[in-house]
C-alpha positions as CSV (number, residue, x, y, z in Angstrom):
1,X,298.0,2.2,7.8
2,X,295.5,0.0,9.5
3,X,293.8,-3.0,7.3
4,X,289.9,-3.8,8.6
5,X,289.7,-7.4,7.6
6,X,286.2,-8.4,6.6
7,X,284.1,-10.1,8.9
8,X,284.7,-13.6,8.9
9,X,281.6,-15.0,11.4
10,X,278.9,-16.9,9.7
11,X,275.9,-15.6,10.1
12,X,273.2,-18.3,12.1
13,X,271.8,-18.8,8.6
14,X,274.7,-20.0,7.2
15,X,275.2,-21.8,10.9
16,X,272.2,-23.3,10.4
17,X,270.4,-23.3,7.4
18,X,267.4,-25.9,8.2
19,X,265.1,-23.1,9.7
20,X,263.5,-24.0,13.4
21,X,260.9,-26.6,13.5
22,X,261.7,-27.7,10.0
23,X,261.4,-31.2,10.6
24,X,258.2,-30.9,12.1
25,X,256.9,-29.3,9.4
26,X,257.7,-31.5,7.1
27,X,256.6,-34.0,9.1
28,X,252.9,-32.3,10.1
29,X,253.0,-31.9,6.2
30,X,253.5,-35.4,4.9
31,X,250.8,-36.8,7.9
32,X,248.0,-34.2,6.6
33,X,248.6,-35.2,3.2
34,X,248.7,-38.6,3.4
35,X,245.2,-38.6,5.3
36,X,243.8,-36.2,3.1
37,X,244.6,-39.1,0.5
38,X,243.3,-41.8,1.9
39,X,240.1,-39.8,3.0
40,X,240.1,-39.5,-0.6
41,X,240.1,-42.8,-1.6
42,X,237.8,-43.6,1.0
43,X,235.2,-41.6,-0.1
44,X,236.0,-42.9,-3.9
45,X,235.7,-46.4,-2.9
46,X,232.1,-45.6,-0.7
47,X,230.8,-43.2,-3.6
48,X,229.7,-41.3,-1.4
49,X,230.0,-37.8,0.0
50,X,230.4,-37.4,3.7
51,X,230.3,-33.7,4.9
52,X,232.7,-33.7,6.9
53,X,235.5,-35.4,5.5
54,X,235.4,-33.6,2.4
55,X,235.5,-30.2,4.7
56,X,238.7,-32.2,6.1
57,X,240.7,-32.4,2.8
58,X,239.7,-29.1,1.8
59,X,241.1,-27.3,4.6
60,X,243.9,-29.8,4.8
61,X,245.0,-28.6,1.0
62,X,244.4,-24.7,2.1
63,X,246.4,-25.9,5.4
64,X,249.4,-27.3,3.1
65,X,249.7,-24.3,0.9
66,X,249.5,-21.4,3.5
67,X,252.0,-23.6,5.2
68,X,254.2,-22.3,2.7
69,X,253.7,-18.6,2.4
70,X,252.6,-18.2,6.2
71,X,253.6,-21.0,8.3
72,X,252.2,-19.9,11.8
73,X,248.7,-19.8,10.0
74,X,249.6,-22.7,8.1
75,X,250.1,-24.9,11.2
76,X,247.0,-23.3,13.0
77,X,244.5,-24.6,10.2
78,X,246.1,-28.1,9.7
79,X,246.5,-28.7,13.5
80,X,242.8,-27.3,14.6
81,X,241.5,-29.4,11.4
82,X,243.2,-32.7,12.4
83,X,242.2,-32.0,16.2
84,X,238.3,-31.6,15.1
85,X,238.2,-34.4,12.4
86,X,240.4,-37.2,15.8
87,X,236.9,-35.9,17.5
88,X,234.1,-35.9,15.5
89,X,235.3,-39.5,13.9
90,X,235.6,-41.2,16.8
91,X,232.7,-42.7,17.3
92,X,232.8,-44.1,13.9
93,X,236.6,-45.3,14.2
94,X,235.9,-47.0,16.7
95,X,233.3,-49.5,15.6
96,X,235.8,-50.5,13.3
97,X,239.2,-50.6,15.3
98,X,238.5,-53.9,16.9
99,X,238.0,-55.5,13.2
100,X,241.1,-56.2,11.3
101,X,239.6,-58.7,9.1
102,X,238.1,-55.9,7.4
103,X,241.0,-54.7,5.7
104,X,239.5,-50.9,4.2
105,X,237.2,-50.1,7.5
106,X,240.0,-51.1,9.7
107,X,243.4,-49.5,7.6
108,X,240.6,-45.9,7.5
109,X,240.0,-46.0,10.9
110,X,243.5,-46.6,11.9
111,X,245.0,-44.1,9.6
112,X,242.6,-41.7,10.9
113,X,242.9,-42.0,14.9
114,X,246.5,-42.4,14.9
115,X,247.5,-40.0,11.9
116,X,245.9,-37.2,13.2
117,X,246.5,-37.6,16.2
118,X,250.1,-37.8,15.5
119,X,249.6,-34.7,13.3
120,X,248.3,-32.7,16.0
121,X,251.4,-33.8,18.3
122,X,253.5,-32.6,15.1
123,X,251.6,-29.1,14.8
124,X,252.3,-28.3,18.2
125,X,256.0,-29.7,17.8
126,X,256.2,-27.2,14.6
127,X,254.3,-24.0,16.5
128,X,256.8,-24.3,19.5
129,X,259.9,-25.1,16.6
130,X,260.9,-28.0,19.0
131,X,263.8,-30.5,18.9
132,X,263.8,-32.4,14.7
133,X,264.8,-35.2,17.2
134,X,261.3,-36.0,18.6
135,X,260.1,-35.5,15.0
136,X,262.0,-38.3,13.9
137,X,261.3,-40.4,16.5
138,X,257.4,-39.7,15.5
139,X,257.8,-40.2,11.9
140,X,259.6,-43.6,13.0
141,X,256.4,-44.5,15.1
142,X,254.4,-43.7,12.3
143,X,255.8,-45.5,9.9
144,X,255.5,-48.9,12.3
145,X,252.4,-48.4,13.0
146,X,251.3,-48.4,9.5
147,X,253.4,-51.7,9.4
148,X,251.6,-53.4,12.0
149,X,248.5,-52.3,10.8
150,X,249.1,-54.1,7.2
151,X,250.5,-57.1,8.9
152,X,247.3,-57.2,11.8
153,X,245.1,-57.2,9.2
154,X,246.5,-59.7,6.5
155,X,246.7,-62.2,9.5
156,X,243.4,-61.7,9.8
157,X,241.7,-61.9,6.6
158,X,243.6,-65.2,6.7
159,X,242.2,-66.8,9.4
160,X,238.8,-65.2,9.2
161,X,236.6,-67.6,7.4
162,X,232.6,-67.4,6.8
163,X,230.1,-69.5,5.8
164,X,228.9,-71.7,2.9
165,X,225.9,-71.4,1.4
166,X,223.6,-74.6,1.7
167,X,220.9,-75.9,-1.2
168,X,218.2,-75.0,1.0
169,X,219.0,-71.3,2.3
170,X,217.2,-68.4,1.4
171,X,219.7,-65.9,0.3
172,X,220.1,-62.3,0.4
173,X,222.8,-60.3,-0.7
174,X,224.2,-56.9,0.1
175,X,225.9,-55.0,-2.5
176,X,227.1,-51.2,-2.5
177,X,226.3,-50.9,1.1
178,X,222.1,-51.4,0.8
179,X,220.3,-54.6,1.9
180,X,217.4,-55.8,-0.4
181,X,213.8,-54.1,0.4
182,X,212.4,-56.6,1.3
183,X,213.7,-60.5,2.5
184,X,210.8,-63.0,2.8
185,X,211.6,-66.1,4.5
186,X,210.1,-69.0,6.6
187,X,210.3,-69.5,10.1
188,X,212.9,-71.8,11.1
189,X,214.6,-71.7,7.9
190,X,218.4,-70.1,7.3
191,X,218.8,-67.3,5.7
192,X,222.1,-66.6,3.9
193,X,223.3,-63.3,3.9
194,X,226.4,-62.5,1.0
195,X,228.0,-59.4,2.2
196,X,229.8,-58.4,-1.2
197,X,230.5,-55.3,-0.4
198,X,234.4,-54.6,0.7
199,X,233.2,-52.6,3.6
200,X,231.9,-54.4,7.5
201,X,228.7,-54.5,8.4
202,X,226.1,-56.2,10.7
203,X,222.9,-57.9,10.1
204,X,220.7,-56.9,13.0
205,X,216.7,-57.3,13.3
206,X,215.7,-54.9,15.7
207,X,214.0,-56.0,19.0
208,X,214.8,-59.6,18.4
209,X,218.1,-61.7,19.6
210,X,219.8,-61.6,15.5
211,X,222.2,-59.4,15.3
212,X,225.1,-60.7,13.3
213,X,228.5,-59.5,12.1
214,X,229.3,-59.5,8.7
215,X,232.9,-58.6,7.9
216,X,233.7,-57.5,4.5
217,X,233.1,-60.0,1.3
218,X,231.9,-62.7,3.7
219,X,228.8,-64.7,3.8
220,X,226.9,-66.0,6.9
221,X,224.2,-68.0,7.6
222,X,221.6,-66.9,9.7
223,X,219.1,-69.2,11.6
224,X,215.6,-67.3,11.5
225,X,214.0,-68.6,14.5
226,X,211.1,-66.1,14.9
227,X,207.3,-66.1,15.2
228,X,205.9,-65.0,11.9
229,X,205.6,-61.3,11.2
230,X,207.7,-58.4,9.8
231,X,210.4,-57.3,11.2
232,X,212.9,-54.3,10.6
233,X,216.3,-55.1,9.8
234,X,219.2,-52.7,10.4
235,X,223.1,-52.3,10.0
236,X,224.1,-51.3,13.2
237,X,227.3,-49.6,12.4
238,X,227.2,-45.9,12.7
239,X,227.3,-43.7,9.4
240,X,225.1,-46.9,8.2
241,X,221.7,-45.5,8.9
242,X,220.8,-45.8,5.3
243,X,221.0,-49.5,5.2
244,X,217.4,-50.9,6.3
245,X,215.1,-53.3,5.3
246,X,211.9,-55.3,6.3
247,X,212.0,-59.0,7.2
248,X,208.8,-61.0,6.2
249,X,208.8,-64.3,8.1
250,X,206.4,-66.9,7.0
């Protein structure tokens, strides 16, 4: 009498039970979130809503949980959303890139080019279930980047110094990202401008040679050298178009 002996051979499950592109997943999944977050913040610390941000972390929270029940769609959504929001907020990352010393524009606009740029390299990594080993090696280069970024800019809020104000300046002050209506000054006088706000931004008069940078919680002194008149003032930065104001020189 014959004996069947059961069948011994693992099945590729058992072989391997991390399913294919499980590491870029995971990986697509932790960079989408942790934008989403700080978009979030972002927008907390602004009090402001900006369209297309909030559309971001909305479908970036639809993206994480059909990433769970239907992964192909899943990735689809979080990659296309990361791809359009690299795009559409580049011109406004960057303005800020080249300005460390402005700790929250420069760690957004950072954590927003690179992260979802990274994130679309992990959604394709994820769709075509490639090798965990590149997705470590981006997960490493994510995490230094975010490294260097805290260290770029803590150097440079060190170093970066403004002005004091003097007895005899006129000051103005910007606070929650609005100039005052209207700054009245005399020509040939300096005027003061207190950025309080933690956010950059410039001090431009349109059409005339003043247009001055103002990084976050600095002060500057401005030399108003300018026939007598009214001017328009702007902050050139771009999502800023809000901040105007009239200079009346005396």
């Amino acid at each position: 009498m014959s004996t069947t002996l059961p069948n011994t051979e693992p099945l590729p499950s058992q072989l391997d039970p991390t399913p294919e592109g499980a590491a870029w997943l995971r990986l697509l999944a932790w960079l989408t979130g942790i934008i989403a977050a700080v978009e979030a913040i972002f927008l907390g610390m602004i009090a402001t809503l900006v369209p297309p941000l909030v559309a971001g972390i909305v479908l970036t929270i639809v993206g994480l949980v059909v990433l769970r029940r239907a992964r192909r769609v899943g990735i689809v959504i979080l990659g296309i959303t990361s791809l359009l929001l690299l795009i559409g907020s580049a011109p406004f990352a960057a303005s800020h890139l080249g300005h460390p010393e402005s700790a929250v524009d420069f760690t957004h606009a950072v954590v927003g080019t690179v992260g979802r740029l990274l994130a679309v390299i992990a959604a394709v990594g994820a769709w075509r279930k490639a090798s965990p080993t590149g997705a470590r090696r981006l997960a490493v280069a994510a995490v230094g980047i975010v490294c260097l970024t805290v260290a770029a800019s803590s150097i440079a809020m060190l170093v970066s110094t403004g002005d004091d104000a003097r007895a005899d300046d006129v000051t103005t002050v910007i606070a929650d990202s609005y100039f005052a209506d209207t700054i009245a000054v005399a020509s040939g006088d300096t005027l003061y401008v207190d950025n309080t706000d933690l956010f950059r931004h410039t001090f431009t008069v349109v059409d005339t040679d003043i247009d001055v940078e103002l990084p976050a919680a600095v002060g500057v002194r401005v030399p108003i050298d300018l026939p007598a008149g009214a001017y328009d003032v702007i902050c050139d930065i771009p999502g800023h178009e809000h901040m105007t104001a009239i200079l009346e020189v005396e």
